[in-house]
N, C-alpha and C positions, 0 to 999 in steps of 0.2 A: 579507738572504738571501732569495730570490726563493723561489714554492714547488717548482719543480722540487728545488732543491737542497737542500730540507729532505726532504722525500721520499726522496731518494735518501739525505743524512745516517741518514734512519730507519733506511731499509732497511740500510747497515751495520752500523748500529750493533744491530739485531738478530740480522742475520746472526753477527754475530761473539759475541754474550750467549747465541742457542742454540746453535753450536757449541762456545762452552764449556761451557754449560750439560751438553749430550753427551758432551762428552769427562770431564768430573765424573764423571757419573752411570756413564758406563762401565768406566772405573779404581776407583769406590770401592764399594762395597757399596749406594750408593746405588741404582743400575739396574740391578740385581740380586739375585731373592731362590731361592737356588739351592736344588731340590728333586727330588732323582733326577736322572735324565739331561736333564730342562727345568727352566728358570729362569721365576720370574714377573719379566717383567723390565717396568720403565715408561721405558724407552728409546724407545719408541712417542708419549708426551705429548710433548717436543720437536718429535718430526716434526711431528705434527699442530696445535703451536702453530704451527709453519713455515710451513704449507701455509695458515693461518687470516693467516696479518698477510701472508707472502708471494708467494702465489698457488702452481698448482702447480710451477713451477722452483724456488720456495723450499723445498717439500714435497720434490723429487728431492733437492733438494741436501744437505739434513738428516737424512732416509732415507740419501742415500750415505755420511754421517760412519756413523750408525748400523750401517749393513751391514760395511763397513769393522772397524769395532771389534769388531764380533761375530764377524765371518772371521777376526779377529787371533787372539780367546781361541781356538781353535783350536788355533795353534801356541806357547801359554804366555802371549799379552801381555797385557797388562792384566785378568789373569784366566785361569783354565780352564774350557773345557766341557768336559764329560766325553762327551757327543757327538759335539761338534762333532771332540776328540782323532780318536776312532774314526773319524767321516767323512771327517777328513783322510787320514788311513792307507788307509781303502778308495781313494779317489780326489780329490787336492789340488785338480784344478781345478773337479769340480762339487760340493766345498766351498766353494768360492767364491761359484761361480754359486747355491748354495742358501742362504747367506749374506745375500747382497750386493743380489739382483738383485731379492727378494722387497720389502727394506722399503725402493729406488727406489720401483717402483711404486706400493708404499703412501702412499709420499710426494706421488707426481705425481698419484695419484687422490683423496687426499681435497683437493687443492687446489677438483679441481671438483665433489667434493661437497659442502663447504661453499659454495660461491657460487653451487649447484642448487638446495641447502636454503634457502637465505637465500632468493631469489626467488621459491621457493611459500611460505615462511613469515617468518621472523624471523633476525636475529643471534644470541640468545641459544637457539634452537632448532636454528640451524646448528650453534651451539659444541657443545652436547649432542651431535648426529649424528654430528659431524666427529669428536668424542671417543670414541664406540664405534665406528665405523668404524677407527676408528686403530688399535685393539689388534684386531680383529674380523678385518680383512683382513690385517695382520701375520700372523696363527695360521693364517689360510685359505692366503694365500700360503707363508707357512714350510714350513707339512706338505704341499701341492701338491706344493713342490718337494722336498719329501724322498721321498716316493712317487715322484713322477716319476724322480728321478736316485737313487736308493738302491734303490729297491723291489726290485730283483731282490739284492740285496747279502745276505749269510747274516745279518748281525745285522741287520737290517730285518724281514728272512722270521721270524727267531727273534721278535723284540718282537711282528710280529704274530698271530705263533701261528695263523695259517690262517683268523685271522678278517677278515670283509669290509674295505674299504678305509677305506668311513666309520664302520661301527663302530670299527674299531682309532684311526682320526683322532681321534672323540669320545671314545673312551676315554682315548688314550693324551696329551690336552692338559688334560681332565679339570678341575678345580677352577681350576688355572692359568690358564688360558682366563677363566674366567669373573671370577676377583679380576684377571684386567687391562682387563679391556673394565669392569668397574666402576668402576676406581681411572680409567682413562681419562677413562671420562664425567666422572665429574665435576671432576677438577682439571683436563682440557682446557678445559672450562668456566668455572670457575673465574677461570683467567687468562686466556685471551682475553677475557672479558668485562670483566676489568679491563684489558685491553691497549685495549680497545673505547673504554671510557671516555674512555682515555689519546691515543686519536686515533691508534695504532699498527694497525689496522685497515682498510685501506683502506674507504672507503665502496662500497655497493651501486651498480653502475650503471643507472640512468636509460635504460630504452630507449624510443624512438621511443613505441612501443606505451601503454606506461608511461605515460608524457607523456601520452597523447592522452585514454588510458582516465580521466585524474588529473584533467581542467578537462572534463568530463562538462556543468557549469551554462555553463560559458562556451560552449560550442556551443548550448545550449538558448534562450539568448539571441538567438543568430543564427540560428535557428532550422534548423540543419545537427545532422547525427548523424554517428555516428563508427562505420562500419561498421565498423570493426576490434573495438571492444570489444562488438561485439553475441557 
């Protein structure tokens, strides 16, 4: 088996371990810890492992189960929001789009956050970043889009009680917010870095640059510099 086609063996075979992994977490009590009208939910760590072994397409695509699942509770499936109920009723399609469309992006961007981080620092500093990013922009994205496509709505108006936008955002995500960008950190960490181990990581690429800045003595020899790394 040539390495093309282990590589790609990988990548299905992940693909298909955190989509089920997702759909677990989202059917059972597992990715989900329901608290008033928000959930602390760690349906976020998936993504973010996605986006760490798959780059960001892997990130979108596991964001799209996630968003998916959470538009469903919604309308009774695999769970209720008690929210999400109400947003459907005010308007079904930009319950969707506040859904769905928040934890894509979240997907596709910590793809290139982790491989931003890793190149000014480490693998194991990436996983930590990539891990609060994940739950950090879920919550920034979620409520964006609630504000945006709700705000004018009377139970929006009512929750905010007349108070500012980002007070009411910080208040009203409150504790929750912060037990998932924690629980994030560190169990995204956690397993990517054992995924890391495992060789399910693609490695860091090698640029030009890289290269040139890395055999520093071997020009010194030839008595040439390397304007680039000046």
């Amino acid at each position: 088996m040539n390495t093309n086609t282990r590589t790609h063996t990988s990548k299905l075979v992940l693909i298909g371990l955190i989509t089920a992994v997702l759909l677990l977490m989202a059917y059972t009590p597992l990715g989900y810890l329901n608290i008033g009208p928000l959930a602390i939910t760690f349906n976020m760590i998936p993504v973010a492992i996605a986006a760490i072994t798959l780059g960001p397409a892997g990130g979108a695509a596991a964001g799209a189960i996630f968003g998916m699942t959470s538009f469903l509770q919604c309308i009774g499936i695999g769970g209720t929001s008690a929210m999400g109920v109400i947003l459907f009723d005010i308007n079904p399609f930009f319950a969707f789009l506040q859904r769905f469309v928040p934890r894509v992006l979240d997907g596709f961007l910590l793809g290139y956050i982790f491989r931003g981080v890793r190149r000014l620092s480490n693998t194991s500093a990436a996983c930590l970043v990539t891990g609060f990013f994940s739950a950090f922009l879920n919550t920034a994205f979620f409520m964006a889009a609630l504000v945006l496509l709700f705000g004018g709505s009377a139970y929006i108006q009512e929750l905010m009680g007349g108070q500012n936008v980002l007070v009411f955002i910080c208040g009203f995500v409150g504790i929750n917010a912060v037990c998932e960008m924690a629980a994030s950190t560190v169990i995204t960490a956690a397993v990517a870095m054992a995924l890391h181990k495992a060789h399910f990581v693609p490695a860091a690429r090698v640029t030009p640059l890289t290269q040139s800045c890395a055999r520093p003595l071997a020009a010194s020899h030839t008595g040439g510099t390397h304007d680039s790394c000046r």
